[in-house]
N, C-alpha and C positions, 0 to 999 in steps of 0.2 A: 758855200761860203761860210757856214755857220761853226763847220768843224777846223780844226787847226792840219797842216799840212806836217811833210814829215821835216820841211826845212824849220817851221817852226818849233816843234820837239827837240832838232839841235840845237837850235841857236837856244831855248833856255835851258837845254840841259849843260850847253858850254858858260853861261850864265852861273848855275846855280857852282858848278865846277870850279869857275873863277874867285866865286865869293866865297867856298867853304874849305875848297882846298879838297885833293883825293883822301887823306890822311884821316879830319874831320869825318869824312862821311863814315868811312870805313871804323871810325872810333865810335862814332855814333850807332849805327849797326850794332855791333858788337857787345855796346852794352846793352842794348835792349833787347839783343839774343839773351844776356845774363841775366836779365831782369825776367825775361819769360820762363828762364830755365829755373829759375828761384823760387820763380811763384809756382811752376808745375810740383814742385818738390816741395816745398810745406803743405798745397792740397795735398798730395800725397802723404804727410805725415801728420796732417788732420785726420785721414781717413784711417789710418795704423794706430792713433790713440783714441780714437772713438770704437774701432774696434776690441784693443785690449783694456778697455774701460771695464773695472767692476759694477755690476748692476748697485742702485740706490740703494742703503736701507734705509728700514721707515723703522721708526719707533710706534708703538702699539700701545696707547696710552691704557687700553683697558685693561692691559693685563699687569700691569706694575700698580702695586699699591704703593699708597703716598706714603714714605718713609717717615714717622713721629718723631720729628726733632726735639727734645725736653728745652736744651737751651736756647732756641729759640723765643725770643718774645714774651719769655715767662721769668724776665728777672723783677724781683718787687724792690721798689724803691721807697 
């Protein structure tokens, strides 16, 4: 008693058929094929510019001396 029979299954599958139309379901589908296919394909082309990424560089503050600016800061008023 607790599970649905198979006359049940049709009768709301001729239901949901009625209300959406073949067309509807089948557009609906379809996009969300496109929508899966989309998303597999940008993780994919995350994974191809995380690979051809050049590594970081770092600036190395101890080895660059501070450049002495004269006009800086030294105009007398």
């Amino acid at each position: 008693m607790g599970s649905l029979s198979i006359w049940h299954w049709i009768v709301v599958i001729a239901v949901v058929l009625l209300l959406f139309g073949r067309g509807k379901i089948s557009d609906l589908m379809g996009d969300v094929a496109q929508g899966i296919k989309a998303f597999k394909k940008g993780m994919q082309d995350d994974d191809k510019v995380a690979e051809k990424s050049e590594p970081m560089k770092s600036i190395d503050n101890a080895s660059q001396t501070p450049a002495a600016r004269s006009d800086v800061g030294s105009k007398a008023v």
